[in-house]
C-alpha positions in Angstrom: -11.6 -17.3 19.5 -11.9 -13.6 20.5 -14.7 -11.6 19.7 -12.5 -10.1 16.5 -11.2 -13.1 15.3 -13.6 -14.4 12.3 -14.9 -17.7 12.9 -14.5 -20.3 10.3 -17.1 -20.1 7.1 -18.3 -16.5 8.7 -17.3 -15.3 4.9 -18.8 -17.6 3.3 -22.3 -17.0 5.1 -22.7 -14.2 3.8 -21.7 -14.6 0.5 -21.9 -18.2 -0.4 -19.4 -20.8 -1.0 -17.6 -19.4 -3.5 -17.4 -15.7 -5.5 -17.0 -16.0 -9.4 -16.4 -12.2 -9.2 -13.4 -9.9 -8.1 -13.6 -10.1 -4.6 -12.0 -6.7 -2.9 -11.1 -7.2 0.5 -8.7 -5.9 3.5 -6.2 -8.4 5.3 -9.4 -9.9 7.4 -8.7 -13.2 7.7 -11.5 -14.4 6.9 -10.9 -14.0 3.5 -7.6 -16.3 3.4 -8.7 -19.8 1.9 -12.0 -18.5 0.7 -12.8 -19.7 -3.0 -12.6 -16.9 -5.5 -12.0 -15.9 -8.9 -9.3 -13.5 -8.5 -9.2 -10.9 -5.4 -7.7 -7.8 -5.1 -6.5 -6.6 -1.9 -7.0 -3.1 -0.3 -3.8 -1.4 -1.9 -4.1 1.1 1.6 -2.6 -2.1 3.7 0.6 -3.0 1.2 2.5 0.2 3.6 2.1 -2.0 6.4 3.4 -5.5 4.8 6.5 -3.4 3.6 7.4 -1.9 6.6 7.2 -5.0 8.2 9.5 -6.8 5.9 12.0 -4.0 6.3 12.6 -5.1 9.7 13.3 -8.3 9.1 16.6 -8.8 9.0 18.9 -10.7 6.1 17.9 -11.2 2.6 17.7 -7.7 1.5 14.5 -7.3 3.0 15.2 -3.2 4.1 15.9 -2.7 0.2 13.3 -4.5 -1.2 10.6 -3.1 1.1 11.5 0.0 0.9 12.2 0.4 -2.9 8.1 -1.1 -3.0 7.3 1.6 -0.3 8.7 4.3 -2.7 6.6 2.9 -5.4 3.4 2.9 -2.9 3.9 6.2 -2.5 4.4 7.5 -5.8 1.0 5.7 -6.8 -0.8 7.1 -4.3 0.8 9.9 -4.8 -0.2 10.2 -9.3 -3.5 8.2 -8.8 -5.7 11.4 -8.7 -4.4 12.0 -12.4 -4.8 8.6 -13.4 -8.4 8.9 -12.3 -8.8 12.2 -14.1 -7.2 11.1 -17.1 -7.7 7.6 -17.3 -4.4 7.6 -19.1 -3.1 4.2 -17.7 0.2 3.9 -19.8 0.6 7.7 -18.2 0.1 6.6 -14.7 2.5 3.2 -15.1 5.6 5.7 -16.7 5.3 7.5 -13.2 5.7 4.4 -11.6 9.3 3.4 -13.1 
C-alpha cells in the first residue's frame, strides 16, 4: 500500500469499531465497510461521481448525470438562502 492508501481498521482506530452517530465523511476509503448508523457524504464530491458517469457510455448515463449535475448546481447554488431562511420546503421547490 502507498503512503495515501488507508490501511485496513486505520478508521476504526481512531474512532472505535463502530459510530452510532451520523458519520460525515469524503470518498476516503477508509470509510467504505466501516459500521455506522447512517453517513452522509461530503455533497462537494457528488460533481465528480456525475461527471464521471457521463462518460460512460450506454445506458443514458450523459442524461442522467448531467440532469443530477444541474440539480448540484442549483443547490449549491439556493443553499445560502436555505441557511438564511431555514425554509426547507423553500429550498426543495428550487430544486424541481
Amino acid at each position: 500500500m502507498g503512503p495515501d492508501t488507508p490501511c485496513p481498521g486505520e478508521l476504526e482506530s481512531i474512532v472505535g469499531s463502530s459510530y452510532s452517530d451520523v458519520l460525515s465523511s469524503d470518498d476516503f476509503t477508509a470509510y467504505n465497510g466501516y459500521a455506522v448508523t447512517a453517513q452522509q457524504k461530503c455533497q462537494a464530491h457528488l460533481p465528480r461521481h456525475f461527471k464521471t458517469l457521463i462518460k460512460i457510455p450506454g445506458f443514458n448515463h450523459q442524461e442522467i448525470g448531467t440532469k443530477f449535475m444541474d440539480l448540484i448546481d442549483e443547490g449549491f447554488k439556493n443553499y445560502p438562502l436555505f441557511q438564511q431562511t431555514q425554509n426547507l420546503h423553500e429550498f426543495l421547490t428550487c430544486l424541481s
